[in-house]
C-alpha positions as CSV (number, residue, x, y, z in Angstrom):
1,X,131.4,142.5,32.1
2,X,130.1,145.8,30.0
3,X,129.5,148.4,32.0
4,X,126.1,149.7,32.9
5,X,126.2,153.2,30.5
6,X,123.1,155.0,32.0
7,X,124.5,154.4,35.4
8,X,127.5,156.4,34.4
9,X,125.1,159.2,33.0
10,X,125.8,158.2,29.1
11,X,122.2,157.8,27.0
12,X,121.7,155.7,24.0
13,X,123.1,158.2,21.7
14,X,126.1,159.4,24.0
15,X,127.0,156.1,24.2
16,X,127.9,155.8,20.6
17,X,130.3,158.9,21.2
18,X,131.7,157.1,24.7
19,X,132.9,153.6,22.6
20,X,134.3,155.6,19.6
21,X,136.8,158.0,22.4
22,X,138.2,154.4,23.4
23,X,136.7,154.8,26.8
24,X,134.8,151.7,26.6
25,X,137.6,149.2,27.1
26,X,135.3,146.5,25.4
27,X,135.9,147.0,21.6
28,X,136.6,150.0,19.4
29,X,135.2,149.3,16.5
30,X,137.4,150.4,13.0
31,X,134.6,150.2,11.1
32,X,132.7,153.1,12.9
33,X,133.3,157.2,12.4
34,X,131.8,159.9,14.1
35,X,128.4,160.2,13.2
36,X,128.1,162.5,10.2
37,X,126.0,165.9,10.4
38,X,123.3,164.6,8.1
39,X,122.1,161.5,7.1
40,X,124.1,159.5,4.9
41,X,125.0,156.1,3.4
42,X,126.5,153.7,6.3
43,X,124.4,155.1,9.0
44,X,123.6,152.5,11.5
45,X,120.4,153.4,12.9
46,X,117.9,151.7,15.7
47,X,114.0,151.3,15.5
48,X,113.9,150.6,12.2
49,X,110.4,148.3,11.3
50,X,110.8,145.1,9.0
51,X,107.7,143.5,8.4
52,X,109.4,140.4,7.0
53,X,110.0,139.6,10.9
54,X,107.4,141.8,12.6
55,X,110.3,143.8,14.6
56,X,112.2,147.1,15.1
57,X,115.7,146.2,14.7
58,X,118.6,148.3,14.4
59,X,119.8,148.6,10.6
60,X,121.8,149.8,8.0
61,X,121.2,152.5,5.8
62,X,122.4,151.6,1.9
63,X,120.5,153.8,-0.2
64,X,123.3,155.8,-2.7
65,X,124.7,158.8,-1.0
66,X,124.1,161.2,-4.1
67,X,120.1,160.2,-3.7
68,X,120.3,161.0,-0.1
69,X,122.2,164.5,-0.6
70,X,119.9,165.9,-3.3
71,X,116.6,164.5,-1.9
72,X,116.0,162.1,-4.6
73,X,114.1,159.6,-3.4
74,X,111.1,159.5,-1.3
75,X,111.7,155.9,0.0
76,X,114.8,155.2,2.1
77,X,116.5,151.6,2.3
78,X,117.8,149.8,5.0
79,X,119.6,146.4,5.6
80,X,118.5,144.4,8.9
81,X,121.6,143.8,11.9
82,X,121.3,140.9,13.9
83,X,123.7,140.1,16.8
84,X,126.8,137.9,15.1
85,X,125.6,135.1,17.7
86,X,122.7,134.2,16.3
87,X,123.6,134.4,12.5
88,X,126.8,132.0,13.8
89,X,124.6,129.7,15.8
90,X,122.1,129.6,12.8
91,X,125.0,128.8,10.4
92,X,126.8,126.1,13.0
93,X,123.3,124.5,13.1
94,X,123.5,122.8,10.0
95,X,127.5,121.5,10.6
96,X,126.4,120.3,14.2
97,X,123.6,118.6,12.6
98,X,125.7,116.8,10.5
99,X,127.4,115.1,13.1
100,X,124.2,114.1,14.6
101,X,124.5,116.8,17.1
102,X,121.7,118.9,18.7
103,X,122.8,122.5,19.1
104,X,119.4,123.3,20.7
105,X,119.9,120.6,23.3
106,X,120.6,123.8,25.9
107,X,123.9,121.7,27.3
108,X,127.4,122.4,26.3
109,X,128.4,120.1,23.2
110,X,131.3,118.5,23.1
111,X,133.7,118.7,20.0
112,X,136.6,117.0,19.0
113,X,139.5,118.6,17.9
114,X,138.7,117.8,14.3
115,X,135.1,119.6,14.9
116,X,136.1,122.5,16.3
117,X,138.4,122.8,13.5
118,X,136.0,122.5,11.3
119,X,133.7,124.7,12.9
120,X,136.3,127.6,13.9
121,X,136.7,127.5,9.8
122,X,132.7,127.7,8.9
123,X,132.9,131.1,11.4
124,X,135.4,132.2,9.9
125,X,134.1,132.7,6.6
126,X,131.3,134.4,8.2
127,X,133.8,137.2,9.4
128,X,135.7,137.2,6.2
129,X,132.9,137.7,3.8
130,X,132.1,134.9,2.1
131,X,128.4,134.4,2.3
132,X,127.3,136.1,0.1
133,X,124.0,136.7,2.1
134,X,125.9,138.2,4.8
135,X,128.2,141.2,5.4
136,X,129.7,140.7,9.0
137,X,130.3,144.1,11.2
138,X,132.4,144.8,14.1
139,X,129.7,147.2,15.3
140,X,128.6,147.1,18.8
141,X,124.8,147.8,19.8
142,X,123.6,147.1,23.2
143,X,126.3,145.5,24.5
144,X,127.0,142.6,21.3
145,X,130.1,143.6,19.9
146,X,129.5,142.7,16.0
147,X,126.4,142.2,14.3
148,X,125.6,141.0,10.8
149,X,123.9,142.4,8.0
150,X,121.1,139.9,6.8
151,X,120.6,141.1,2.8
152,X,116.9,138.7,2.5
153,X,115.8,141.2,5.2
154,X,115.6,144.6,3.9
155,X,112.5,146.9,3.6
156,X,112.1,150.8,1.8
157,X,110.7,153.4,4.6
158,X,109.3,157.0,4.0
159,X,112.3,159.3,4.4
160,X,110.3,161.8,6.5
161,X,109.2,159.0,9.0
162,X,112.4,157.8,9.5
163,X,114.1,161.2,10.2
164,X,111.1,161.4,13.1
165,X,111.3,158.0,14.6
166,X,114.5,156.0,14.1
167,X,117.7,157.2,16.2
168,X,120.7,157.6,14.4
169,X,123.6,155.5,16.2
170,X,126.7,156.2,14.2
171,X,128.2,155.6,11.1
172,X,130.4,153.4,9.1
173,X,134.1,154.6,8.2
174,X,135.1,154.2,5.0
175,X,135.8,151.6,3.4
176,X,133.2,149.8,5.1
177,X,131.2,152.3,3.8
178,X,131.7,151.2,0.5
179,X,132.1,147.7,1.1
180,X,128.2,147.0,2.3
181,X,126.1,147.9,-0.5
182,X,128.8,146.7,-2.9
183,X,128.1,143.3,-1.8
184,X,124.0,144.2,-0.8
185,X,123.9,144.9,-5.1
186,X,126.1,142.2,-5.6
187,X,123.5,139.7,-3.9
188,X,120.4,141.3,-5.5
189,X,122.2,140.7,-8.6
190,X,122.7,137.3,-8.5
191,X,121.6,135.2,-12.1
192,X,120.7,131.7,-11.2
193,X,121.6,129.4,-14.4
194,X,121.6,125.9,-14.2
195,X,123.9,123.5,-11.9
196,X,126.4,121.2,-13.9
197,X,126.0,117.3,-13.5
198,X,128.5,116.1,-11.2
199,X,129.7,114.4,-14.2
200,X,130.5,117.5,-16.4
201,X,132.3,118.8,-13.2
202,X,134.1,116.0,-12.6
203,X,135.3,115.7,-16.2
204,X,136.4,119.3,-16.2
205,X,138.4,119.0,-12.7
206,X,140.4,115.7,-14.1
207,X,141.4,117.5,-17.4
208,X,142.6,121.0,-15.1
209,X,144.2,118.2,-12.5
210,X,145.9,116.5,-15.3
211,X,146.6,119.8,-17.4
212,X,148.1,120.8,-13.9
213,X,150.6,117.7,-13.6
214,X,151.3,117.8,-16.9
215,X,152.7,121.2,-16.9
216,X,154.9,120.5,-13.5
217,X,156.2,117.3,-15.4
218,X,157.2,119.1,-18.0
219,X,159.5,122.2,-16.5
220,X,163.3,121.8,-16.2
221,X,164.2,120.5,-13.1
């Protein structure tokens, strides 16, 4: 079980400096640093409002360092963290669903080996990066050990206000750092063009299949 922090005379923002010394013995997290003098890029911050879901959540800072060091902007920018849980429960959903099972049932469910094969893949993509709608974080806030970065819930705050009422919690180590609003600009960025027929994709894939064989068939044995 984690242990009660406040009981041991650690407060919210000492607690931050108590999992990073390795004292914890839950997780230490590789994608955390000390926290930085000033306020930077990668900052993961608490009490941050998002009006998109009515809620202070805890969050990620992403506006460009240089901005941030040379007061160029008014408006700050932060990315929303939700516990990894619910973001894999909310992905599993649709997968359970599929096999016409009800993951809001409030029993266990019972998977076959297949399933859980299946679904052990599904979270694994989450961790790896390859929705491109979320950026998963071993960071550990209130006793969840990773959250997720959810880049449809982001919202611009006053610089000033922020610096008065949002607690700074720590920071992310390079190249986490980097990594976040990489993939945050690489999302906004997105150019939706129109889906091939399954046709015209099937087409393609039997020439590349054949093109594939061909060349194999080909080489000296």
């Amino acid at each position: 079980e984690l242990e009660d922090f406040r009981s041991r005379g650690f407060d919210r923002k000492n607690r931050w400096a108590y999992w990073m010394a390795g004292d914890g013995g839950v997780l230490d997290s590789a994608a955390l640093c000390a926290l930085r003098e000033v306020w930077d890029q990668g900052d993961v911050v608490d009490g941050v409002y998002f009006p998109g879901v009515d809620a202070k959540l805890p969050a990620v800072l992403v506006t460009p360092a240089c901005d941030l060091a040379h007061d160029k902007v008014d408006l700050w920018t932060f990315v929303a963290l939700f516990p990894d849980v619910d973001v894999a429960r909310a992905i599993a959903a649709v997968e359970l669903r599929g096999w016409r099972l009800n993951p809001e049932q409030g029993s266990k469910i019972s998977l076959s080996s297949k399933q859980r094969k299946s679904l052990s893949g599904t979270l694994q993509s989450l961790i790896q990066q390859r929705y491109p709608r979320y950026h998963w974080l071993p960071v550990p806030i209130e006793g969840v050990p990773a959250h997720v970065a959810d880049f449809t819930n982001v919202t611009s705050l006053p610089s000033e206000e922020v610096k008065e009422k949002a607690t700074r919690l720590s920071s992310l180590a390079s190249s986490w750092r980097e990594q976040l609003p990489t993939r945050y600009a690489a999302y906004m960025g997105r150019i939706g063009t129109e889906d091939f027929s399954a046709e015209i994709v099937n087409a393609h894939v039997e020439r590349l299949v054949a093109s594939v064989i061909n060349a194999e068939a080909q080489e000296p044995a």
